[in-house]
C-alpha positions as CSV (number, residue, x, y, z in Angstrom):
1,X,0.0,0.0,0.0
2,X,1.0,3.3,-1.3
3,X,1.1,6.1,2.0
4,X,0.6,10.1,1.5
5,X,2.4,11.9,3.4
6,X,1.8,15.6,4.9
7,X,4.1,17.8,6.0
8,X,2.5,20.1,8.0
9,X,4.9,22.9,8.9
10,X,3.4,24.6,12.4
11,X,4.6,25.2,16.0
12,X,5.2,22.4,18.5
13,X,1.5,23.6,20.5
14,X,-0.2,23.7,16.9
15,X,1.3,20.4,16.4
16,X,-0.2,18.5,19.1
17,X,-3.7,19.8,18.1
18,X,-3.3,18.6,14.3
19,X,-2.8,15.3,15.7
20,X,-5.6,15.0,17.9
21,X,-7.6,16.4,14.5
22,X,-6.3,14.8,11.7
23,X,-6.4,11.1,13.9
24,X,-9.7,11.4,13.1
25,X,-9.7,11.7,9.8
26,X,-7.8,8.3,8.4
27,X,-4.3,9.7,9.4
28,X,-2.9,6.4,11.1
29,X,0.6,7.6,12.2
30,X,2.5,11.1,12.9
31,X,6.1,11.8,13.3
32,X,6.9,15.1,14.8
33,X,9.7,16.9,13.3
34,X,11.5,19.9,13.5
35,X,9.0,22.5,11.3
36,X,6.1,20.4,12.5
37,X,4.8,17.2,11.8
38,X,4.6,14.5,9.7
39,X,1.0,12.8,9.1
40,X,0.9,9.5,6.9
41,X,-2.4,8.2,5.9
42,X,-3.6,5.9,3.0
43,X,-2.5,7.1,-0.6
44,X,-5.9,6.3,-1.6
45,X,-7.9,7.5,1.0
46,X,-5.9,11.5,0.5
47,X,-8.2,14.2,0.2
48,X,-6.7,17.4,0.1
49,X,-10.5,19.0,0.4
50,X,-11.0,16.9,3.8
51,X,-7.6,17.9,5.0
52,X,-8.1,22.0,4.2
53,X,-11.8,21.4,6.0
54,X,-10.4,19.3,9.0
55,X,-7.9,22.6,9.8
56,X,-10.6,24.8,8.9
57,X,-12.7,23.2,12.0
58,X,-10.0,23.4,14.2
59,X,-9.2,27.2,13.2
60,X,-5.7,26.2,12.2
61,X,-5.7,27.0,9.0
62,X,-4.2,30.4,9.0
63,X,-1.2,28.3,11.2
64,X,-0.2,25.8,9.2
65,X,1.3,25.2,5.7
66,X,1.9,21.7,4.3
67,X,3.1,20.0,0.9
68,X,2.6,16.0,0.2
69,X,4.8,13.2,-0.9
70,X,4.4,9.8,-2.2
71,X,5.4,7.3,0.0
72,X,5.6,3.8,-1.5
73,X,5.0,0.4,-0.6
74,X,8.3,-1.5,-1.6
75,X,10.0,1.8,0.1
76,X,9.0,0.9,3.8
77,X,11.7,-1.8,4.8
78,X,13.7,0.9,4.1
79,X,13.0,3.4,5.8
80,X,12.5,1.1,9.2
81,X,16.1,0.0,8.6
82,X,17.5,3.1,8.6
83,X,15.5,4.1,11.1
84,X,14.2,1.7,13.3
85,X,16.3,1.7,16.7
86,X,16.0,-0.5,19.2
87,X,13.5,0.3,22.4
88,X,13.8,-1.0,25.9
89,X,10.4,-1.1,27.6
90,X,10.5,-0.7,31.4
91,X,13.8,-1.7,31.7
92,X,12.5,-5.7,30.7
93,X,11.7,-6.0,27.3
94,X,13.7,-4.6,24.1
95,X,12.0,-4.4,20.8
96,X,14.4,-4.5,17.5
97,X,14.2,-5.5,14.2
98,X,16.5,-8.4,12.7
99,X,19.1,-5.3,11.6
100,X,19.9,-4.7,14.9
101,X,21.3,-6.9,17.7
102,X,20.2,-6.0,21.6
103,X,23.2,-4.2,23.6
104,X,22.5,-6.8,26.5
105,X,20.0,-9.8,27.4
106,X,16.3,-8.5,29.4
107,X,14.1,-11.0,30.5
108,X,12.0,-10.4,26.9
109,X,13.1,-9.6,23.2
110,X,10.5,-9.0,20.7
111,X,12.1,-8.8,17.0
112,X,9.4,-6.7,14.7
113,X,9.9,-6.0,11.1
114,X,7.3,-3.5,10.6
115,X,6.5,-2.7,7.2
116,X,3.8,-0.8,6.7
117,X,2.1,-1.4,10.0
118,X,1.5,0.3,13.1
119,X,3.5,-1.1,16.3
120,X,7.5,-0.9,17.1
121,X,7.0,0.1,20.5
122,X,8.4,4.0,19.8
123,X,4.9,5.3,19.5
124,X,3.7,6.0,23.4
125,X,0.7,4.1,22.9
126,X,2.6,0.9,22.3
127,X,5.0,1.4,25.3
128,X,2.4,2.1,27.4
129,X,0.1,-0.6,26.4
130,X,3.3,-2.9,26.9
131,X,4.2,-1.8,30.3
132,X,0.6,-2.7,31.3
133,X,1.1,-6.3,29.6
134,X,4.4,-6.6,31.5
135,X,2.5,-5.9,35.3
136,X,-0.4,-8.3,34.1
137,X,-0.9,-12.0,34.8
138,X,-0.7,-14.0,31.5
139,X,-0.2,-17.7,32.6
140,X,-3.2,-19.7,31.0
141,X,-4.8,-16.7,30.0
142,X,-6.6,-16.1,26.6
143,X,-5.6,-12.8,25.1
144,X,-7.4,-10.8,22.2
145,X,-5.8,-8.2,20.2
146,X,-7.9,-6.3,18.7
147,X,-6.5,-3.7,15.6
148,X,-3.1,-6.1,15.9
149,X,-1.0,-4.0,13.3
150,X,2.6,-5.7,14.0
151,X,1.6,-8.3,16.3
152,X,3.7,-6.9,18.4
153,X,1.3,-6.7,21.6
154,X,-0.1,-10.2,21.0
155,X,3.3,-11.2,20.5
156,X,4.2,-9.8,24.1
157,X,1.4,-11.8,25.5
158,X,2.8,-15.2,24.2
159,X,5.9,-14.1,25.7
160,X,4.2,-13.6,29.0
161,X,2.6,-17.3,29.0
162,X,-0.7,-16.3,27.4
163,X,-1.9,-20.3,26.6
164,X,-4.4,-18.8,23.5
165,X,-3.6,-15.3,21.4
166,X,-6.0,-14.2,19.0
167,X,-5.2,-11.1,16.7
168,X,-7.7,-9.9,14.6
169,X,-6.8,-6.3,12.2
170,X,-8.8,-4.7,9.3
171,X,-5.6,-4.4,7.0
172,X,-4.3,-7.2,5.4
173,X,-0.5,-6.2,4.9
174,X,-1.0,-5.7,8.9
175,X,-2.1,-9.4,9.0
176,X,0.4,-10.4,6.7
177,X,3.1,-8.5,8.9
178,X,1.8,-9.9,12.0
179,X,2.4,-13.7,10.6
180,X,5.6,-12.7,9.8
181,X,6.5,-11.1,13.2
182,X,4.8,-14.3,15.1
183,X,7.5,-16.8,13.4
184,X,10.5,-14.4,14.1
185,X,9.3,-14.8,17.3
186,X,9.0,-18.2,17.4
187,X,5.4,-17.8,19.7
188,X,2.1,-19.2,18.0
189,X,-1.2,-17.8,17.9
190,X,-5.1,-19.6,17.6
191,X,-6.7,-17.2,15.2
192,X,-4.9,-14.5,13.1
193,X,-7.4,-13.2,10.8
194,X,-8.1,-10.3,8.9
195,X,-11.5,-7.9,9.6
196,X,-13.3,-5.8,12.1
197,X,-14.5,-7.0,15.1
198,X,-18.3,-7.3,14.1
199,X,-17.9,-9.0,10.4
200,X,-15.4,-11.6,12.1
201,X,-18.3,-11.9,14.6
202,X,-16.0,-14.2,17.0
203,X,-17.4,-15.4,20.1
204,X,-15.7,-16.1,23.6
205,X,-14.6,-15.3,26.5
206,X,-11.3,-13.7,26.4
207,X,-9.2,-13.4,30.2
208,X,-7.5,-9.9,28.5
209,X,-8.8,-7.9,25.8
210,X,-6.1,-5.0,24.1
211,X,-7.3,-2.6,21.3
212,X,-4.9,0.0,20.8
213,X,-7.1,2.1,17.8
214,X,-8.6,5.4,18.6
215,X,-10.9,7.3,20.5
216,X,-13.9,6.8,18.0
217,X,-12.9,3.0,17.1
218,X,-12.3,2.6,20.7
219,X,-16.2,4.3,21.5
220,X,-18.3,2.3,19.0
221,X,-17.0,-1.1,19.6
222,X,-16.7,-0.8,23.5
223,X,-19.5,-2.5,24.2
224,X,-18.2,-5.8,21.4
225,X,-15.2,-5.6,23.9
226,X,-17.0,-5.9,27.2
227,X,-19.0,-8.5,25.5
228,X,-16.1,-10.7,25.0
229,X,-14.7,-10.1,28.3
230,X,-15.0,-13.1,30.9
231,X,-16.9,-12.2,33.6
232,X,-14.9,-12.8,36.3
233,X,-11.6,-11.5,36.4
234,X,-11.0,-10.3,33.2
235,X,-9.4,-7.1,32.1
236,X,-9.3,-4.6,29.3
237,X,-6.5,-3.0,28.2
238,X,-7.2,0.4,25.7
239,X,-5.1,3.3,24.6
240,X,-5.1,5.6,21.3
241,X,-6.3,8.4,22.4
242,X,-5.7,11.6,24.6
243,X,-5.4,12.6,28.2
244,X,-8.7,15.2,26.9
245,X,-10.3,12.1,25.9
246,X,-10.0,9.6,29.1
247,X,-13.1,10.5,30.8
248,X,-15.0,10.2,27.8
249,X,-13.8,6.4,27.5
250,X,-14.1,5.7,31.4
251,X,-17.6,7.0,31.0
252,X,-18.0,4.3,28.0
253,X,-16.6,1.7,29.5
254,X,-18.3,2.0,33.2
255,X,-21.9,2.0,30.9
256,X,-20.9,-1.8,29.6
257,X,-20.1,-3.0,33.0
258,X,-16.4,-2.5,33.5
259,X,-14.6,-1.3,36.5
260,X,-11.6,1.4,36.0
261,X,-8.6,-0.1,37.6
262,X,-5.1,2.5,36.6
263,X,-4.5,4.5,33.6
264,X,-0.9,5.3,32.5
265,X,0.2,8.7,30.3
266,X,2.9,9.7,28.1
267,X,3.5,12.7,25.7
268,X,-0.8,13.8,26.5
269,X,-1.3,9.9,25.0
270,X,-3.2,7.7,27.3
271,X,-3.5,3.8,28.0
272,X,-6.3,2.8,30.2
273,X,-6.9,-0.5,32.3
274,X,-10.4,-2.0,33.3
275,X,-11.5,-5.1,35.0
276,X,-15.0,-7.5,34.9
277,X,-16.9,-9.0,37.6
């Protein structure tokens, strides 16, 4: 898949708020540079009209200028070669890809090859979503992952002792990735398929739940989460979205019957932790 990018050329405060805008517009991933920031969606799904109306809603347009490139497919490896630097995750768990070698042993590697999807561990969501995984009990337990990108969460929970990972994403390069990821790994997974929540339309009872999306993704399906939840004991793990959004997704959550439990931030992003029963 082909990727647009935008450079949007702003100030550091304007910044922020084009990422909280344009997140909800297709934009899947943002790298903040030194005029601004980078926002990468879909080649196909581009629309300069949406993008000049998303900064007109948010007043911004007088505060930002932007030009596009083309980002393709083949031209990803690439770039996460030349770019992709190791992570260590609470001090336990290094992420690299299979171009780099880790400095010293922690109690878990995870090697990810990226590609074109979302999950290396650099983005705060991902770190914060794994520093969770690493404080929660996994032996036995059946783990969901739900908008897998990488793999890389599910593959933390194998890691952990998880007996049963399902992934599940709506991208099939993500998919794709993931399967590849998995057998770096050398962890296995149940189901790895490739679809939203509702048209897979799996059932059971899941002991952890993890959807790293976004606030409106997040919103809609909460109730398809707390539904797949056991109902004793079982936990779900969210983030993709901002500290201004948290009490909007407590509120959510507490309707379907789940319990808030700890929340974690990082850079304004958020990861959120509820229990069942």
């Amino acid at each position: 898949m082909d990727y647009t990018i935008v450079h949007l050329t702003t100030s550091a405060e304007v910044a922020e708020i084009l990422i909280a805008a344009l997140s909800n517009y297709g934009y899947e991933a943002f790298e903040e540079t030194d005029l601004g920031v980078d926002a990468y969606i879909p080649a196909a799904a581009y629309d300069e009209s949406q993008l000049q109306e998303a900064l007109a809603i948010f007043g911004l347009t007088p505060a930002v200028s932007y030009t596009t490139t083309l980002l393709k497919a083949q031209n990803w490896n690439e770039v996460w070669e030349k770019n992709f630097e190791p992570i260590v995750v609470a001090d336990r768990c290094i992420v690299r890809s299979s171009h780099h070698q880790a400095p010293k042993p922690y109690t878990y590697e995870i090697v990810i090859n990226p590609k074109m999807s979302f999950g290396t561990g650099h983005h705060a969501t991902t770190a914060l979503m794994m520093e969770f995984l690493l404080d929660l009990p996994h032996q036995q337990k059946e783990v969901l992952d739900v908008g897998s990108g990488t793999g890389i969460l599910a593959i933390l929970s194998a890691k952990l002792g998880a007996a049963v990972v399902d992934a599940l994403d709506t991208e099939t390069w993500a998919i794709e990735n993931a399967r590849e990821n998995f057998a770096l790994n050398q962890v296995a997974f149940r189901r790895l398929a490739q679809g939203s929540l509702q048209l897979l339309d799996w059932e059971g009872a899941y002991d952890l739940v993890l959807a790293n999306i976004n606030r409106n993704v997040l919103l809609a399906e909460m109730s398809a989460y707390a539904e797949l939840i056991k109902p004793t004991g079982g936990h779900l793990l969210l983030s993709g979205f901002y500290m201004e959004d948290a009490a909007m997704i407590r509120t959510e959550a507490e309707k379907n019957g789940l319990t808030y439990v700890a929340d974690k931030e990082k850079d304004r992003w958020v990861s959120m932790l509820f229990s069942k029963g």
